[in-house]
N, CA, C and O atoms as a DFTB+ gen file, in Angstrom:
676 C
 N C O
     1  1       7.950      12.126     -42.527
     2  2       7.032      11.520     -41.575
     3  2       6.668      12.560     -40.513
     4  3       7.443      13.452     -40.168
     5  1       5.430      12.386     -40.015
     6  2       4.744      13.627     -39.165
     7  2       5.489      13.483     -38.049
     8  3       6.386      12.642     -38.012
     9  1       5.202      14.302     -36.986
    10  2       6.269      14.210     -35.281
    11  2       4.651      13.218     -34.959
    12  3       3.631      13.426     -35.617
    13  1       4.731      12.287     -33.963
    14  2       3.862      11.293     -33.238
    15  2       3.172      12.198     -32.708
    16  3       3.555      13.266     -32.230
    17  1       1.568      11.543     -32.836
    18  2      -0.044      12.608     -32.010
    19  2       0.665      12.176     -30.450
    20  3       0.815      13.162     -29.729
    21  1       0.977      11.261     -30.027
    22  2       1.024      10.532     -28.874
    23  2       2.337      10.435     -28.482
    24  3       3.123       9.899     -29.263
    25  1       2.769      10.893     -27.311
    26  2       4.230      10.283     -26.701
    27  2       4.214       9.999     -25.174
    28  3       3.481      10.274     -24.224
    29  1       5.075       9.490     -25.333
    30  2       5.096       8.155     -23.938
    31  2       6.021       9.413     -23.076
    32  3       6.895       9.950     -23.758
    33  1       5.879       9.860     -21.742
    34  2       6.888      10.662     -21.630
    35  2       7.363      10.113     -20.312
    36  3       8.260      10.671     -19.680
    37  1       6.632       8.782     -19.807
    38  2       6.995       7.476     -19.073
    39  2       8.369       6.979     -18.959
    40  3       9.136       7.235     -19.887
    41  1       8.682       6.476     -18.212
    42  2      10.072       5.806     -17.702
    43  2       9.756       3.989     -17.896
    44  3       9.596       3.398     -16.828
    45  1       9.698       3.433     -18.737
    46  2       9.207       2.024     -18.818
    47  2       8.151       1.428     -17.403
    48  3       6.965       1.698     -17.589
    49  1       8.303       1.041     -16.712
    50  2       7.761       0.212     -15.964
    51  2       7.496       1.126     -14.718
    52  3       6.534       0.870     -13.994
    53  1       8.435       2.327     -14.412
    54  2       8.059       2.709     -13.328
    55  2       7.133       4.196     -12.923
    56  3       7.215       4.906     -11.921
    57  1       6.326       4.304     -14.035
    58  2       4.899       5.137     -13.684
    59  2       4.742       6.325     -13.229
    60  3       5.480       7.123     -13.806
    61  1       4.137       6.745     -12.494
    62  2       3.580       8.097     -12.070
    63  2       3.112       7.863     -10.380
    64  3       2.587       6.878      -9.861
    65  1       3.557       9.271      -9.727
    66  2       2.758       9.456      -8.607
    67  2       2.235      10.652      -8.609
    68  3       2.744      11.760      -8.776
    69  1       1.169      10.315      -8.407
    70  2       0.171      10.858      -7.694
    71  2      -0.179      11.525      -6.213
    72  3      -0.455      10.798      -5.258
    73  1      -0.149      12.771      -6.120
    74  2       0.115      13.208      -4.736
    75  2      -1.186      14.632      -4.504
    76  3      -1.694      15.483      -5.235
    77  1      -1.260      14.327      -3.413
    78  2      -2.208      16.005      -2.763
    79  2      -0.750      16.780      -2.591
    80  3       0.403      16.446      -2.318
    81  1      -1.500      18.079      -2.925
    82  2      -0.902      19.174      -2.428
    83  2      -0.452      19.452      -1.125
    84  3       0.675      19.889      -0.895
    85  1      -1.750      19.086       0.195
    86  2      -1.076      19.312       1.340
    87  2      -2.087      18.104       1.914
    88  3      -3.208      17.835       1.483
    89  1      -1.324      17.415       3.075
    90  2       0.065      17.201       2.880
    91  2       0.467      16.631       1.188
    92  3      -0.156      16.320       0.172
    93  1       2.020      16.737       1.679
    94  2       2.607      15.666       0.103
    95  2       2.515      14.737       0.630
    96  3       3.118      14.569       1.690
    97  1       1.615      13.650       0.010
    98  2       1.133      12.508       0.364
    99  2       0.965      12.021      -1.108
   100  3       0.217      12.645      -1.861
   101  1       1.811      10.648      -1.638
   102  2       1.377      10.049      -2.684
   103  2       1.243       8.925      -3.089
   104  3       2.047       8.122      -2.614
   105  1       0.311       8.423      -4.014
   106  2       0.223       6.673      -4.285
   107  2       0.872       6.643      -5.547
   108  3       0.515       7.363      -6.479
   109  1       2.201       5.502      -5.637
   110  2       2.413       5.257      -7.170
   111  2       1.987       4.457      -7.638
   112  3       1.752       3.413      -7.032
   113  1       1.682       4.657      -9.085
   114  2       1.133       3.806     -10.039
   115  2       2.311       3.208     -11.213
   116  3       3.225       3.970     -11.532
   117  1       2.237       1.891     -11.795
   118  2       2.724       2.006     -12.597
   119  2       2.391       2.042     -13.486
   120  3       1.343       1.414     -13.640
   121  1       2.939       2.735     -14.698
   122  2       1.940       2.444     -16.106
   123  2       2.332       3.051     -17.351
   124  3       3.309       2.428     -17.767
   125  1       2.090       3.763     -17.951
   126  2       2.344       5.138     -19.281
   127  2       1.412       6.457     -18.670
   128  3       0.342       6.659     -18.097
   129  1       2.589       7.199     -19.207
   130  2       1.815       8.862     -19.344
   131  2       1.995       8.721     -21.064
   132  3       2.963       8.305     -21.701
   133  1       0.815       9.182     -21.488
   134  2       0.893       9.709     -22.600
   135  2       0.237      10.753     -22.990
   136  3      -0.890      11.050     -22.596
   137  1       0.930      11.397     -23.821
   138  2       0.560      13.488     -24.098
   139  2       0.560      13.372     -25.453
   140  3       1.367      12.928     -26.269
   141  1      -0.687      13.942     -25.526
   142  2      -1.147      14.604     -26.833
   143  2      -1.430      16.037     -27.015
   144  3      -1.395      16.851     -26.092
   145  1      -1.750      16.353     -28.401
   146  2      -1.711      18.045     -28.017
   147  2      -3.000      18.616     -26.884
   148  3      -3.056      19.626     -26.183
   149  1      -4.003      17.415     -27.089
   150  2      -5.199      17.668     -26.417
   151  2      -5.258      17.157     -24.909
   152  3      -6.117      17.662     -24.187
   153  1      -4.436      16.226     -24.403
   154  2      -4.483      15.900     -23.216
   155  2      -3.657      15.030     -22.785
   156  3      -2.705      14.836     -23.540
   157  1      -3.687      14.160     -21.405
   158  2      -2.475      13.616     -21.050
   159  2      -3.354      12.332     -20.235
   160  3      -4.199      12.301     -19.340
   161  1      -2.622      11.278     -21.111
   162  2      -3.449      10.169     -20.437
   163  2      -2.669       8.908     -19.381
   164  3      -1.856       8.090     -19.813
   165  1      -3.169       8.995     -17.826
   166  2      -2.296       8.661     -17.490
   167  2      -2.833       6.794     -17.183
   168  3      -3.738       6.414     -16.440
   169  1      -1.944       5.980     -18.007
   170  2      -2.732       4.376     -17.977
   171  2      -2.326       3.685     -17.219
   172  3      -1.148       3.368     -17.390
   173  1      -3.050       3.099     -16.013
   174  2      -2.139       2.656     -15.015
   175  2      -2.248       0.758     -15.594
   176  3      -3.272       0.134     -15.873
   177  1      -0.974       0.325     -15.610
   178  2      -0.434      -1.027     -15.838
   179  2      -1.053      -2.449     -14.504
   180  3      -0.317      -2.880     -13.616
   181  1      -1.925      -2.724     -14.639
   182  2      -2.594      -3.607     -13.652
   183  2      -1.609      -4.653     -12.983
   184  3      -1.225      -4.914     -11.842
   185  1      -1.370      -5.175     -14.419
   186  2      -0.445      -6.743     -14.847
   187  2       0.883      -6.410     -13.631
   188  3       1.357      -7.257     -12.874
   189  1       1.293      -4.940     -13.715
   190  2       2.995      -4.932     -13.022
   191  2       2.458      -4.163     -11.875
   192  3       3.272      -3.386     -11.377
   193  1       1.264      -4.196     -11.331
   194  2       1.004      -4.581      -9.564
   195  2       1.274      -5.787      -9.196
   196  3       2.050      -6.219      -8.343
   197  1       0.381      -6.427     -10.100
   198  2       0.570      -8.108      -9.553
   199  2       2.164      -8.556      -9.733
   200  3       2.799      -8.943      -8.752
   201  1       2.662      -8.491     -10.832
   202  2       4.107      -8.837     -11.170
   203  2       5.168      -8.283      -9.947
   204  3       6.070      -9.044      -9.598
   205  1       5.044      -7.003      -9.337
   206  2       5.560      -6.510      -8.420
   207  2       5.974      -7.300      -7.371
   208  3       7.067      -7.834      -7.181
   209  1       4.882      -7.310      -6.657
   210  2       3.913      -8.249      -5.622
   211  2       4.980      -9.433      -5.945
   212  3       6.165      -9.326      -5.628
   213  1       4.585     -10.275      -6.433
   214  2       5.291     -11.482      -7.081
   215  2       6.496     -11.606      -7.011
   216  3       7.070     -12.544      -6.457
   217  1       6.925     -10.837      -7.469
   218  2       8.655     -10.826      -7.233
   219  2       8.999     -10.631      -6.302
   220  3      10.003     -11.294      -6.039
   221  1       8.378      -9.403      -4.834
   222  2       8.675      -9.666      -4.301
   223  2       9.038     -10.977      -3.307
   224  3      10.028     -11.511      -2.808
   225  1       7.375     -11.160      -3.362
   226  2       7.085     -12.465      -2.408
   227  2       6.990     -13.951      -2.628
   228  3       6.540     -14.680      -1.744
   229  1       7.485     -14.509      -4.014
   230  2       7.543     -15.398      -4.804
   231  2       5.784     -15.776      -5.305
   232  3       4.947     -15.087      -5.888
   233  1       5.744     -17.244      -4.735
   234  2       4.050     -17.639      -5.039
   235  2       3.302     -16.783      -4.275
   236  3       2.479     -16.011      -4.766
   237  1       3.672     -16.922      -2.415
   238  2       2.727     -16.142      -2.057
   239  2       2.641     -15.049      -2.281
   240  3       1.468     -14.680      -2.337
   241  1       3.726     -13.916      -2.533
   242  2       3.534     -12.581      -3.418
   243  2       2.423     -12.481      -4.461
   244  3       1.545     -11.620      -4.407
   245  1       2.527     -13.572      -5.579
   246  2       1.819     -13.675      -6.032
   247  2       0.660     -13.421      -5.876
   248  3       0.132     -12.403      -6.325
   249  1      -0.016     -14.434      -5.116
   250  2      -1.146     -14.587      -4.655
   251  2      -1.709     -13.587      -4.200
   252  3      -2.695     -13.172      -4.809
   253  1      -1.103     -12.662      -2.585
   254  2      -1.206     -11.594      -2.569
   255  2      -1.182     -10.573      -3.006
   256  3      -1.935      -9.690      -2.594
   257  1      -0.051     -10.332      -4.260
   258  2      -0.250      -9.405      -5.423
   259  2      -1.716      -9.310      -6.463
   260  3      -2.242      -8.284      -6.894
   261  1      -2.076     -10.526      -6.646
   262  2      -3.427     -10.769      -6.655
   263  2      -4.266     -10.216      -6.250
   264  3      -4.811      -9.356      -6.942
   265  1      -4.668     -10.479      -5.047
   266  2      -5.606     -10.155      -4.003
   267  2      -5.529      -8.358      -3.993
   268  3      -6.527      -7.732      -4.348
   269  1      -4.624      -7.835      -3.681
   270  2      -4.058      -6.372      -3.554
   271  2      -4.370      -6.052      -4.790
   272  3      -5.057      -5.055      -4.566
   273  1      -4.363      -6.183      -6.029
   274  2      -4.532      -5.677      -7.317
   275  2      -6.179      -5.830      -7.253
   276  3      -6.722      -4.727      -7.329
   277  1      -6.809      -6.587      -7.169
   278  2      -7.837      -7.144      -7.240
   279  2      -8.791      -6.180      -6.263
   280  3     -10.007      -6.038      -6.386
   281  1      -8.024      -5.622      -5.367
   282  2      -9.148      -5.022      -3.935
   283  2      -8.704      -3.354      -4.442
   284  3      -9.361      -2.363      -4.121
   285  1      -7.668      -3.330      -5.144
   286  2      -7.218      -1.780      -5.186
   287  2      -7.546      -1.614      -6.928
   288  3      -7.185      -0.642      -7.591
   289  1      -8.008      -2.332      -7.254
   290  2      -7.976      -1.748      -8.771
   291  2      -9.644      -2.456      -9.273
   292  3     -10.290      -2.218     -10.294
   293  1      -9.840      -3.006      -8.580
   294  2     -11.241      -3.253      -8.795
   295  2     -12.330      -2.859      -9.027
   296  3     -12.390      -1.670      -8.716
   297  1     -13.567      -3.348      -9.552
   298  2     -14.463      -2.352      -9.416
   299  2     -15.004      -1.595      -8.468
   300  3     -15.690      -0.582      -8.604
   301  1     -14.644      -2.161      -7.457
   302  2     -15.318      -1.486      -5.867
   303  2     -14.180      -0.266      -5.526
   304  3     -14.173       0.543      -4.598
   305  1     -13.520      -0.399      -6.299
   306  2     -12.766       1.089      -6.005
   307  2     -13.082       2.125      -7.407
   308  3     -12.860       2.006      -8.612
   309  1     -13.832       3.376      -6.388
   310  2     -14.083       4.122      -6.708
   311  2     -13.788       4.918      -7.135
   312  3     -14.608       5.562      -7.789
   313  1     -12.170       5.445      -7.003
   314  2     -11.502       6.519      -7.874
   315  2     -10.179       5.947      -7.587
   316  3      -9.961       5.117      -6.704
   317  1      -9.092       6.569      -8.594
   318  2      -7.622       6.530      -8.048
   319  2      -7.004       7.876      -7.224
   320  3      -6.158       7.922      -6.332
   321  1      -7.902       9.131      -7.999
   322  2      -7.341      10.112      -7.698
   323  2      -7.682      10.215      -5.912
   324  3      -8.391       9.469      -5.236
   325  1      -7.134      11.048      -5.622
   326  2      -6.770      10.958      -3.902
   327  2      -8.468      12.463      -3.517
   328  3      -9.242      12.536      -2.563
   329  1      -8.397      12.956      -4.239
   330  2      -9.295      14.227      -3.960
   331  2      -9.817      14.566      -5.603
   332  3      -8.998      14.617      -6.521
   333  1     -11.251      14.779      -5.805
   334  2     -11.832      15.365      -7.235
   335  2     -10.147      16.113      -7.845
   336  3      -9.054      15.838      -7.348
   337  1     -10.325      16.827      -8.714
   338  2      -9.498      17.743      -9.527
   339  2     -10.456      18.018     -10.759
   340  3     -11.072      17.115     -11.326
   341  1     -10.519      19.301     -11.102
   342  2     -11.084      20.546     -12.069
   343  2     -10.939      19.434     -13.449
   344  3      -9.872      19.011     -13.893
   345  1     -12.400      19.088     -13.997
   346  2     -11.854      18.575     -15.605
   347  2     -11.675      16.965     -15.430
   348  3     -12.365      16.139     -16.027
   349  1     -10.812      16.712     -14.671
   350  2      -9.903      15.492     -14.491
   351  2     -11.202      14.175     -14.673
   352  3     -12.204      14.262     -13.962
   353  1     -11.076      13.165     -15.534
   354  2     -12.385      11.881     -15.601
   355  2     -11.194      10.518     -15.740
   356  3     -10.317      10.211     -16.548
   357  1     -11.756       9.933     -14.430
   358  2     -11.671       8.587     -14.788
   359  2     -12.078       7.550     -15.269
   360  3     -13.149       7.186     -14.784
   361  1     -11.412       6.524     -16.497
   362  2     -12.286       5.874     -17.311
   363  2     -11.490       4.498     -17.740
   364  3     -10.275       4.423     -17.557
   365  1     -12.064       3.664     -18.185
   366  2     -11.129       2.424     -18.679
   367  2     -10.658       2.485     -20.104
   368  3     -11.559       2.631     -20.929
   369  1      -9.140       2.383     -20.669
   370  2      -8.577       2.391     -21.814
   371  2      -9.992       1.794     -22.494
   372  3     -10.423       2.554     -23.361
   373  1     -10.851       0.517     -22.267
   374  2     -12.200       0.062     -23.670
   375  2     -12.980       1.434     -23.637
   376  3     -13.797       1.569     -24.547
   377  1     -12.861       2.486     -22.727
   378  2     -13.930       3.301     -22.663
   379  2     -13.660       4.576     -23.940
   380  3     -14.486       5.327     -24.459
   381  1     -12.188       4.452     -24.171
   382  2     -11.684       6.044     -25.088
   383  2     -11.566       5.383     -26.542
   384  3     -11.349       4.256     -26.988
   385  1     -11.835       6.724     -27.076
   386  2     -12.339       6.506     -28.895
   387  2     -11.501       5.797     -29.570
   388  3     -10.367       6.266     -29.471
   389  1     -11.549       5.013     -30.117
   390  2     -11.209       3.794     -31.012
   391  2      -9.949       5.002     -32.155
   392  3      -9.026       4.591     -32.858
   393  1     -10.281       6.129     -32.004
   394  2      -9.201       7.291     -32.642
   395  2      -8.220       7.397     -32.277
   396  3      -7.235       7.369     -33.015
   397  1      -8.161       7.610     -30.563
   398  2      -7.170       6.972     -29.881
   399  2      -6.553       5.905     -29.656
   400  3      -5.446       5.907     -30.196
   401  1      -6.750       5.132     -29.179
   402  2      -6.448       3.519     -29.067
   403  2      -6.217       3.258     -30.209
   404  3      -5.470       2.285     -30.315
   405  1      -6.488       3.642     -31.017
   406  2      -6.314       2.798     -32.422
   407  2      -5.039       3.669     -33.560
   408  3      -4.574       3.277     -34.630
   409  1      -4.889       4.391     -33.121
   410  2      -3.760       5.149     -34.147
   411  2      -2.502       4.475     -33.606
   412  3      -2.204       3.928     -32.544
   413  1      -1.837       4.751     -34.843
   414  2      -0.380       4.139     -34.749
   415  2       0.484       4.744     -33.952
   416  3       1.371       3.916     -33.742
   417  1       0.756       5.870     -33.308
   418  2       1.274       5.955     -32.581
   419  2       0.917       5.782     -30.620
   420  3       1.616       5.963     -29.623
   421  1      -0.452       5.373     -30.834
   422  2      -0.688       5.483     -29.219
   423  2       0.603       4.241     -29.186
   424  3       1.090       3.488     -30.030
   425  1       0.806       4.476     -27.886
   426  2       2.219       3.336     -27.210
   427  2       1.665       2.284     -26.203
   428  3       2.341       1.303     -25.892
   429  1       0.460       2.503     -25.715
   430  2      -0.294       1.956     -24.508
   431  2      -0.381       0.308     -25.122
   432  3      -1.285       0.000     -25.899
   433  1       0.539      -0.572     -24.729
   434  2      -0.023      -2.195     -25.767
   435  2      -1.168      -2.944     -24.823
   436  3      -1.767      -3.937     -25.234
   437  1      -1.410      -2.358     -23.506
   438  2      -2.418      -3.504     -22.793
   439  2      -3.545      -2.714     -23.600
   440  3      -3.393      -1.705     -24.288
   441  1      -5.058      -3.638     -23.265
   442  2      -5.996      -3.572     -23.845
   443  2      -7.190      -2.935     -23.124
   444  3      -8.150      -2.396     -23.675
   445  1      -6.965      -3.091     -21.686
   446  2      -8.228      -2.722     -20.251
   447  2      -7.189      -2.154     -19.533
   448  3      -6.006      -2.494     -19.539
   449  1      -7.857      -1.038     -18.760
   450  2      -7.372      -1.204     -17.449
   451  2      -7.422       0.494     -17.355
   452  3      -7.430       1.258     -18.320
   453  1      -7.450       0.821     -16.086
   454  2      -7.597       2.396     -15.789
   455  2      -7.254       3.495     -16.302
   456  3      -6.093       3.269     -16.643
   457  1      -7.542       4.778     -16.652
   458  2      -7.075       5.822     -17.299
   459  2      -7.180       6.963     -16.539
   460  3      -8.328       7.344     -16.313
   461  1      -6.230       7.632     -16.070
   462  2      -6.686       8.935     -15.819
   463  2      -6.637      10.412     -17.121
   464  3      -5.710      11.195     -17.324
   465  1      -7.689      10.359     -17.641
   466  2      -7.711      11.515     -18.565
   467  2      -7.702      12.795     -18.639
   468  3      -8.709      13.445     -18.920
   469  1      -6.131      13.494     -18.303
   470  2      -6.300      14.998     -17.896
   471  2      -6.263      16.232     -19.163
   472  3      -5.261      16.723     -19.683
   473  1      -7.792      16.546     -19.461
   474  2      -7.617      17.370     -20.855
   475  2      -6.295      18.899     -20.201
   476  3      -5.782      19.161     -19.113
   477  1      -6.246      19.482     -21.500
   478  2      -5.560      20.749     -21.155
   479  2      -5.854      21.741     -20.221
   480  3      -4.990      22.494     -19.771
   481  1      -7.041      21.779     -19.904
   482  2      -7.751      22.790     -19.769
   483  2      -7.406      22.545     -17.911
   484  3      -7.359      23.402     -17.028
   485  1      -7.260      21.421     -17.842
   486  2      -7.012      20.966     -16.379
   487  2      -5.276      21.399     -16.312
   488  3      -5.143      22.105     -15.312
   489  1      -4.479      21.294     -16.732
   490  2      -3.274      21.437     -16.952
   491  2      -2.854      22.960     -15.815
   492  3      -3.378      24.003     -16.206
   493  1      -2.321      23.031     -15.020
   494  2      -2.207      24.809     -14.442
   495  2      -0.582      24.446     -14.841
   496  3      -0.406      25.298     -15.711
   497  1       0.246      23.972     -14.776
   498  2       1.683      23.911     -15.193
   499  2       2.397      22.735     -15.651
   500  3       1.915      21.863     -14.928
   501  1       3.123      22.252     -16.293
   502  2       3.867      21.157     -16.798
   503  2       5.362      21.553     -16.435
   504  3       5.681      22.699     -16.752
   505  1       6.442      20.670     -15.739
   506  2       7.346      21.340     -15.556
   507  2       8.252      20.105     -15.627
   508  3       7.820      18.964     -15.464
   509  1       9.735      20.445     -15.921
   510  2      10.278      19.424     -16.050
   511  2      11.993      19.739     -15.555
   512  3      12.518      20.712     -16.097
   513  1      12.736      19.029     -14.672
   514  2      14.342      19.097     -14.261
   515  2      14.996      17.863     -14.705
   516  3      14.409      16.915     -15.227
   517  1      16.455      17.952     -14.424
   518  2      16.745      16.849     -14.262
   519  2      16.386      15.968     -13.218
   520  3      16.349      14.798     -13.600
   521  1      16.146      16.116     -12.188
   522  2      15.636      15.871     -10.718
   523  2      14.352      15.289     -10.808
   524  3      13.774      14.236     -10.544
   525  1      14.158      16.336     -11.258
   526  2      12.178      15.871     -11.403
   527  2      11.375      14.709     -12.166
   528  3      10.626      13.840     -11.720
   529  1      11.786      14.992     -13.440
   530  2      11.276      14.079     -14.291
   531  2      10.679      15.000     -14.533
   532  3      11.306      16.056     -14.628
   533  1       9.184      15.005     -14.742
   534  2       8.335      15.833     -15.321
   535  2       6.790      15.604     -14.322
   536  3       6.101      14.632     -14.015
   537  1       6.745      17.103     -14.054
   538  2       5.401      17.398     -13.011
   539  2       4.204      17.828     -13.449
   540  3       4.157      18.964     -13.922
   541  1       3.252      17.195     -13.399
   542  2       1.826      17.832     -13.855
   543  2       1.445      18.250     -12.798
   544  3       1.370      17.457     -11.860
   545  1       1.102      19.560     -12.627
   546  2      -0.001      20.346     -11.803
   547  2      -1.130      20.824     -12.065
   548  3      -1.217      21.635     -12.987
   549  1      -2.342      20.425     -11.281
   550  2      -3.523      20.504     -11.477
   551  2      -3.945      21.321     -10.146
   552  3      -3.233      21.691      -9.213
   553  1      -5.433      21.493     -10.375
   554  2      -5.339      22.857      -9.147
   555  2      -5.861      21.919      -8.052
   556  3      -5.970      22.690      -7.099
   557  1      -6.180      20.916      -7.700
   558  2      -5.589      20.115      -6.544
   559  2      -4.426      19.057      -6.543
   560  3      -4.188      18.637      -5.410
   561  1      -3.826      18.647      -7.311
   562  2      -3.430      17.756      -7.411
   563  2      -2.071      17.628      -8.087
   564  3      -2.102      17.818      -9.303
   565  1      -1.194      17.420      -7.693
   566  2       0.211      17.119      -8.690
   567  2       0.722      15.999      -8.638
   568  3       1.132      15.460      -7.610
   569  1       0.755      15.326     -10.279
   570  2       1.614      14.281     -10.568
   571  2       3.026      14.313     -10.807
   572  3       3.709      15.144     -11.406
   573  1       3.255      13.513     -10.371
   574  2       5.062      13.182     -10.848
   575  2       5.165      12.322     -12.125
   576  3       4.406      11.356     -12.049
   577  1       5.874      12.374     -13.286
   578  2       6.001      11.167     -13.736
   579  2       7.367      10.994     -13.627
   580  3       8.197      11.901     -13.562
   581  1       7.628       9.530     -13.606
   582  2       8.844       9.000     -13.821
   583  2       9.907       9.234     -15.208
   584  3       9.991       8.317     -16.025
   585  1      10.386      10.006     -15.329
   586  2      10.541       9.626     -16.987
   587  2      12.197       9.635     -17.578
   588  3      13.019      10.381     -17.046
   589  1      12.494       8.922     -18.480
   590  2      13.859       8.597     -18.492
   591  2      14.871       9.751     -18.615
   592  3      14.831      10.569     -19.533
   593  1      15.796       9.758     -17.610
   594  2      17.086      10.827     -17.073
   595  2      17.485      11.347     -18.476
   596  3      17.398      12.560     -18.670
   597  1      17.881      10.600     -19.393
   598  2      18.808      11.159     -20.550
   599  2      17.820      11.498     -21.787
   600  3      18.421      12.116     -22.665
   601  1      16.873      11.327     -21.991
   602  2      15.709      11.865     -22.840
   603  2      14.715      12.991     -22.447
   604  3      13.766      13.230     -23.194
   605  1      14.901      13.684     -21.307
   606  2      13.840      14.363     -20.588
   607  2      13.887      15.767     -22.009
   608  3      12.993      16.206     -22.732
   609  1      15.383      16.103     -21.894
   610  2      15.364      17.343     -22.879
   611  2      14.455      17.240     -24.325
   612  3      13.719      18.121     -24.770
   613  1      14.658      16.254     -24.764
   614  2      14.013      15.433     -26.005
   615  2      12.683      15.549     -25.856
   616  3      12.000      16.273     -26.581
   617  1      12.176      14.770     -24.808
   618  2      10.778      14.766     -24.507
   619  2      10.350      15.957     -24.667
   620  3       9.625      16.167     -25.639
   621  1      10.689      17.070     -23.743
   622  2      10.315      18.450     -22.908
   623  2       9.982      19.099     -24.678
   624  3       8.967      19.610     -25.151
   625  1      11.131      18.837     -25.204
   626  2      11.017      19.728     -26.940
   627  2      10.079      19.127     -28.086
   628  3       9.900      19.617     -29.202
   629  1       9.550      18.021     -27.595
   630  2       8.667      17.350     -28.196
   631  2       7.183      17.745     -27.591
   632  3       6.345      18.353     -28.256
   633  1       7.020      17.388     -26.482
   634  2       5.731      18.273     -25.941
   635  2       5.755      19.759     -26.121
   636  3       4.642      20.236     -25.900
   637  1       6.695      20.681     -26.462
   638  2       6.563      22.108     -26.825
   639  2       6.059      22.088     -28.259
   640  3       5.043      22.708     -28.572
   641  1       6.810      21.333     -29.184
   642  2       6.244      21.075     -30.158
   643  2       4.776      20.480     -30.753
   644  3       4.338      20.506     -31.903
   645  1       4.353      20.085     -29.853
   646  2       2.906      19.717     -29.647
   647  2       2.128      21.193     -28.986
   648  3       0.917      21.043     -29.149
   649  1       2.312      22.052     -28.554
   650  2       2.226      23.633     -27.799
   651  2       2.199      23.076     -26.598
   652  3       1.061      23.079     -26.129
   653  1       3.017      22.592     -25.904
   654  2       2.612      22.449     -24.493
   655  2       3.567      23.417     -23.901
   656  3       4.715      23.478     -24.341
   657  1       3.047      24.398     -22.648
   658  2       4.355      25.312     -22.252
   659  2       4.569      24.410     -21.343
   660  3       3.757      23.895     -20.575
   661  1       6.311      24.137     -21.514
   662  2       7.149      23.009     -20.138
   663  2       7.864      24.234     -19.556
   664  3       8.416      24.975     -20.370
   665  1       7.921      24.513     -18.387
   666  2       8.632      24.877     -17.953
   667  2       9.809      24.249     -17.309
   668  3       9.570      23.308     -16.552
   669  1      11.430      24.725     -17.536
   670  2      12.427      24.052     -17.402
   671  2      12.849      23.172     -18.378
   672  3      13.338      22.060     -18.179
   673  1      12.612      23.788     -19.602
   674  2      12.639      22.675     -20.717
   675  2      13.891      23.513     -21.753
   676  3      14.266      22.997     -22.805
């Protein structure tokens, strides 16, 4: 069996941040990173804003988790990213090729909802610790992802195997 086009290099539920360079200033998202040899798609999870929200605050969480998902992920919001970045397009999971979405290994199971699509070419370093998780740097912009403590090595040798250079891998 082939190694997967697609890997999740995500921590289940708890996502990616998103930060400027200066200051370090960041918004988290929750959702999947997923890396392919061609790019890294980062899908932010709508459903576990609101669910968040909710738990915290019971119904009215809810409600307000609602409202907050609804005003921050909406159409009237205009980007996620904090500042442009080189390459970098934002788009909705219905918007990417049915090649994607549709192969057996994409991992992404919701059906809508935001994408940040960072081809390679945007990529200036990939880096990964125990500490860290794993860092995308872009030439404004660096993500964090969350990604699970005892698989990072696994991951890191799986994205090399795809050619990605990780540094700290």
């Amino acid at each position: 069996m082939p190694d997967p086009v697609y890997i999740n290099i995500c921590s289940g539920t708890q996502g990616f941040n998103i930060r400027t360079k200066s200051p370090r200033k960041g918004k988290p998202y929750p959702g999947a990173v997923v890396v392919s040899r061609d790019a890294i798609y980062f899908a932010i999870n709508r459903d576990l804003i609101a669910a968040g929200a909710a738990a915290v605050g019971g119904a009215t969480g809810g409600l307000l988790g609602g409202l907050i998902a609804g005003k921050t992920l909406g159409a009237e919001r205009k980007s996620f990213l904090p500042q442009p970045a080189s390459f970098v397009e934002e788009t909705d999971l219905t918007n990417l090729p049915a090649e994607v979405v549709g192969h057996p290994d994409w991992p992404v199971k919701w059906q809508e909802g935001p994408v940040i699509l960072v081809p390679r070419p945007a990529v200036r370093a990939l880096r990964t610790s125990f500490w860290l998780g794993f860092e995308v740097e872009l030439d404004t912009l660096s993500i964090l992802v969350f990604a699970p403590v005892f698989q990072r090595k696994k991951l890191a040798a799986a994205l090399v195997a795809q050619g990605w250079d990780v540094q700290g891998a």
